[in-house]
N, C-alpha and C positions, 0 to 999 in steps of 0.2 A: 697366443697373439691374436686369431682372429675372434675370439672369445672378447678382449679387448677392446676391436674395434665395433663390436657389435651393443657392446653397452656404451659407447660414448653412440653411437647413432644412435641410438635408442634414447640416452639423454635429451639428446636435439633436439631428436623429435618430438619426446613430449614438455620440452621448455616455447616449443614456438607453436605447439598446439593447444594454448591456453585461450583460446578468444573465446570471449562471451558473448553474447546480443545483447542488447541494450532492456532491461525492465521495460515490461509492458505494463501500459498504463491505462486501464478501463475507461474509457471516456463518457458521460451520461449526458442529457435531457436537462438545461435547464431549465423548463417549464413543461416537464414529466416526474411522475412519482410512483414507485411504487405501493400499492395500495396495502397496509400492514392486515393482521388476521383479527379475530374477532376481540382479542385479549386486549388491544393496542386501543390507545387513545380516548380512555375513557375519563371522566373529570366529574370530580364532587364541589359544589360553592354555594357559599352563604351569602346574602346580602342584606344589609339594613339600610332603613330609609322611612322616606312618608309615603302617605297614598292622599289622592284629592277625588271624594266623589264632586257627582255633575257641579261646573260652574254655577247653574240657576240658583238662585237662591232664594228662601220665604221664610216668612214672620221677622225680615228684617236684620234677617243675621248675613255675617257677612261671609266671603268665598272662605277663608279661614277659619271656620269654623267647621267648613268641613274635610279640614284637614285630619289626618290620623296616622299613627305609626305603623310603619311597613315590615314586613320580613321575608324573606325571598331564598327558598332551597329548594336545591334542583343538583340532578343527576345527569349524566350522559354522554354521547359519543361524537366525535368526528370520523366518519369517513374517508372523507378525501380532505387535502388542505383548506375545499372552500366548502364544502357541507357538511352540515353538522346536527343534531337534535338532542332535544331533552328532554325530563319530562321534571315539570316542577310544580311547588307549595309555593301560592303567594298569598299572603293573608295576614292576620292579628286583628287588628278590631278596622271598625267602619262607621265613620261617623255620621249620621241619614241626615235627612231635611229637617225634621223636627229637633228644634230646640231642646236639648238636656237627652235627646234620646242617642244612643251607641248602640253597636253590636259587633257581636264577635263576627270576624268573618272568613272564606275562606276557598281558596282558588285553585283547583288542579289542571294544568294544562300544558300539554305536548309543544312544542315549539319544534319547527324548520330552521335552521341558522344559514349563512350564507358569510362567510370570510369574504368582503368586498377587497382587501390589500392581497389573499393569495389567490382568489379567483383574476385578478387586471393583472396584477404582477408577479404572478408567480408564487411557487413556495419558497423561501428563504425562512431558514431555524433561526439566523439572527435576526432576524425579524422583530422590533420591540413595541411596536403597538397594533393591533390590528382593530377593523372598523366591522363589527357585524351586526347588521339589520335581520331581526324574524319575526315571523311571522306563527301564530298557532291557534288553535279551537281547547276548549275543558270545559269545565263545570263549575260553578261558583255559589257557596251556601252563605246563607249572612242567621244568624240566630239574635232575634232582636231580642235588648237587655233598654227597658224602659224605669225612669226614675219617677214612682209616685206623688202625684202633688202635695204638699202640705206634710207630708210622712217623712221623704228624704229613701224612703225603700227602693229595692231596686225589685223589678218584677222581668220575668220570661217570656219570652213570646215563642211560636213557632218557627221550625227551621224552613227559610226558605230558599231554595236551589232555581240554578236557569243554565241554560245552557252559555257557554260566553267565547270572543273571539278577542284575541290580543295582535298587539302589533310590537315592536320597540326595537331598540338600538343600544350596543354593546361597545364602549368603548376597552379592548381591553389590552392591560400597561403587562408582558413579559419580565418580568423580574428574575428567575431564575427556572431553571431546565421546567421544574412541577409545579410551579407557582405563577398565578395571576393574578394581577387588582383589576376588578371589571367595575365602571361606571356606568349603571343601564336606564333608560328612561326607557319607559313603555307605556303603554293604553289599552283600557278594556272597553268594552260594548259588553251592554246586557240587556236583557230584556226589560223593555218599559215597565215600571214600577217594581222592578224589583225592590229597592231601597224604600218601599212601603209604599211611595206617594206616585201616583202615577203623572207622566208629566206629558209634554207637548211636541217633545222630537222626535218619537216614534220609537228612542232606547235611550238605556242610560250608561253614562260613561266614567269612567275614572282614569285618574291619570297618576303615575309611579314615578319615583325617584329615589332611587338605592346605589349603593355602595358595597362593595364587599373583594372576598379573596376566592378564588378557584385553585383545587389540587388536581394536577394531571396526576394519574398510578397508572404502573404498568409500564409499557413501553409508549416513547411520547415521540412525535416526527413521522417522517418517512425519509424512505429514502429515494434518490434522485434513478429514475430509468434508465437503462444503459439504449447508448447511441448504438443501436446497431448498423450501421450502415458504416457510421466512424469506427468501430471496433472491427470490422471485417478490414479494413484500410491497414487501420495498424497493425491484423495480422497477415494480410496482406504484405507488408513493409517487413513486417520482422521474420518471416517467409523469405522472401527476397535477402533477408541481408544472412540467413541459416547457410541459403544456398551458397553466396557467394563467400561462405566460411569455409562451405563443403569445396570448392571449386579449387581454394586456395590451399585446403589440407592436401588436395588428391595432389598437387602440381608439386608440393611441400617433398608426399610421399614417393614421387616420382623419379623427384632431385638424388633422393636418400639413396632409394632403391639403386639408384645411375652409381653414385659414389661406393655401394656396398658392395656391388660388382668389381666396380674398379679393387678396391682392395682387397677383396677375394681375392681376382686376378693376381693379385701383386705376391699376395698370401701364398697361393700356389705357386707362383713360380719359384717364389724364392724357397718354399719347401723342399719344389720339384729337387731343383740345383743342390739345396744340403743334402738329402737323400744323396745324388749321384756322388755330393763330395766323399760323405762319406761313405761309400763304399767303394772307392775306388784310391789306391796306395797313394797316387801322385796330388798332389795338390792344385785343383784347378782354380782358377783367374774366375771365382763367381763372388760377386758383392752381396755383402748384409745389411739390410737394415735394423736399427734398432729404435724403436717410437717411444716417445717417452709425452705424458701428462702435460696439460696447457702450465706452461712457468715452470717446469720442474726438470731435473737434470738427473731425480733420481730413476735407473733403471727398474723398468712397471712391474715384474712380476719375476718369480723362482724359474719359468719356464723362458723368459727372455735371457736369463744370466745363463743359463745350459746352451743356450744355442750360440751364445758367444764364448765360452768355452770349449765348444766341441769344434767351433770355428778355430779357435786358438792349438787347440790340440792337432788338428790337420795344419794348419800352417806352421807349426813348432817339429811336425814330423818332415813336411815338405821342405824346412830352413828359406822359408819366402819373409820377406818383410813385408809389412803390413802399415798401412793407413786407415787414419780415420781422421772422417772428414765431418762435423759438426754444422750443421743447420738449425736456422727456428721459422716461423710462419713471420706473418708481417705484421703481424700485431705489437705493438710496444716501439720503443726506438731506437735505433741504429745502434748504440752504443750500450744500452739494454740487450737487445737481442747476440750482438756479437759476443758479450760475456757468457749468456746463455747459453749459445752453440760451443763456447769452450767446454764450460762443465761440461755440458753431454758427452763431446770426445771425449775428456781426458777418465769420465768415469767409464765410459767404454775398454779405454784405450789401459785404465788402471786392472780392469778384469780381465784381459788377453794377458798382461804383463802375469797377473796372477796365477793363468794359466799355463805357462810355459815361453811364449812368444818376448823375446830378446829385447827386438827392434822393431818399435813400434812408432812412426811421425804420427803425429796429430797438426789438422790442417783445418782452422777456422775460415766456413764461410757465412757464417747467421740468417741472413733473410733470404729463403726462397718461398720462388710459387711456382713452383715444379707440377705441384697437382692441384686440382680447383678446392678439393678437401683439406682445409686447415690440419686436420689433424695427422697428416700422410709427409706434413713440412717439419712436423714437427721431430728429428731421426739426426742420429749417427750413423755413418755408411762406413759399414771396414771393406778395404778393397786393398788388392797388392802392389805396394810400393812401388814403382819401376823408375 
């Protein structure tokens, strides 16, 4: 019996000690990043295009003429969402001042980059165009290639280098996660007469206009800095809400504990009482309980049916009549519950008959709340008739 009650408590308790706290939710920085490691965010891009040396112009020809085709690759890194560098090839041929005269040419140099949309506004990954202006210094060789008069030959000249400083601007379109179309115009300065002729502004300049695609490899993005001050809050909160789990299990535990006593107590007395019954020839005037499962009418266990026939055996020796009087908790409805508190008598009342006992009434009363523990209403009481 109390083996019984101590697994339905135990049920209880752990069907109302299921609470969880709420997922916690990292909160970050939206105009913070964490800055990735060295492997992270590096990009390979080609681009095609023209190049325009100095506007000036002599022996009559005109600014299109010294126009020429461009080619533009470069390598390199972003740092952070708004800083960036590379180091690139811009070069293929160069078309000088002199009429019929070209040359190959060719340009290395380091660039500073500056993301103007996630330096103002932030980093955003869906981000689909971004504006970058740089600036950089390199080296720049031209190897003149001159066409012989009257001949149609082409003849070599020496290779001439200078030192050179660029400027330009990066229109670039996000198309997918490693992919970008970048539209760049830029400008060079060089050293006066590089381009063979020496002229009157003090340097000589060119101007670019390419097209092309960039691969990010590797890992590409950042990611966003966590709020600390907001994340102590939350766990702050979800702290708070542990405790007031814990506050509510102990009170839970407390109730249990109240009610385990109580049916202990009940447990011992009525043990107390069979023990004296039985060992004693006359039959004494002490009541049984019998507790039976939520909804069920059938007797719980081998060791509950023993104690109502040993009950029976003493009252069959004493020739006392006996009652039994059927209860349920309050759970269900009146007319539910009163059928319920029959079965349990009558399967009570069918085991004493089993055992010896003649005369036996059976007396339905269905809903009590006798004790604060539902499961303590739930019983058949044999007591002696009178």
């Amino acid at each position: 019996m109390i083996s019984l009650a101590i697994a339905a408590i135990a049920m209880f308790s752990t069907a109302n000690a299921q609470e969880t706290v709420s997922e916690v939710v990292v909160p970050t920085k939206k105009d913070a990043v964490v800055t990735n490691g060295f492997g992270s965010n590096w990009f390979l891009g080609v681009n095609g295009g023209v190049n325009l040396y100095n506007g000036v112009v002599m022996n009559g020809e005109s600014v299109f003429d010294h126009v020429s085709p461009a080619l533009n690759v470069y390598f390199g890194k972003w740092h952070t969402p708004g800083f960036g560098w590379r180091l690139a090839y811009q070069g293929l041929n160069l078309q000088t001042y002199k009429k019929f005269d070209h040359c190959a040419f060719m340009n290395f140099h380091m660039d500073m980059m500056f993301d103007l949309c996630n330096l103002i506004g932030g980093y955003n990954a869906d981000r689909v165009w971004s504006l970058i202006p740089y600036v950089g210094v390199g080296w720049a060789g031209r190897w003149a290639m001159t066409h012989e008069q009257g001949t149609g030959r082409m003849t070599s000249g020496s290779v001439t280098g200078t030192l050179s400083a660029n400027y330009g601007l990066i229109n670039s379109f996000h198309v997918a996660k490693h992919w970008d179309i970048n539209l760049e115009l830029a400008g060079w300065f060089f050293r006066n007469g590089f381009s063979g002729v020496v002229g009157q502004s003090g340097h000589d300049m060119m101007w670019s206009a390419n097209i092309g695609v960039a691969y990010k490899f590797n890992k590409v993005g950042w990611e966003n800095a966590v709020d600390v001050p907001a994340l102590q809050a939350v766990y702050t909160a979800a702290l708070g809400e542990l405790m007031a789990d814990l506050n509510n299990a102990q009170a839970e535990n407390a109730k249990l504990k109240k009610d385990y006593n109580a049916l202990k107590n009940e447990y011992d007395k009525l043990n107390n009482a069979y023990n004296e019954l039985k060992n004693k020839p006359s039959f004494m005037d002490v009541k049984e309980s019998v507790f039976f499962a939520f909804g069920s009418s059938k007797i719980a266990s081998k060791k509950e049916q023993l104690n109502i026939e040993a009950y029976a055996k003493a009252a069959a020796e004493a020739g006392v009549k006996l009652r039994v009087v059927g209860y349920t908790d309050v759970i269900g409805t009146d007319e539910y519950n009163k059928g319920l508190a029959a079965d349990r008598a009558n399967a009570v009342a069918e085991v004493l008959k089993a055992a010896g006992v003649k005369d036996v009434e059976v007396v339905v009363v269905g809903e009590s709340e006798e004790y604060s523990n539902k499961y303590l209403n739930r019983r058949a009481v044999i007591e002696i008739a009178k």
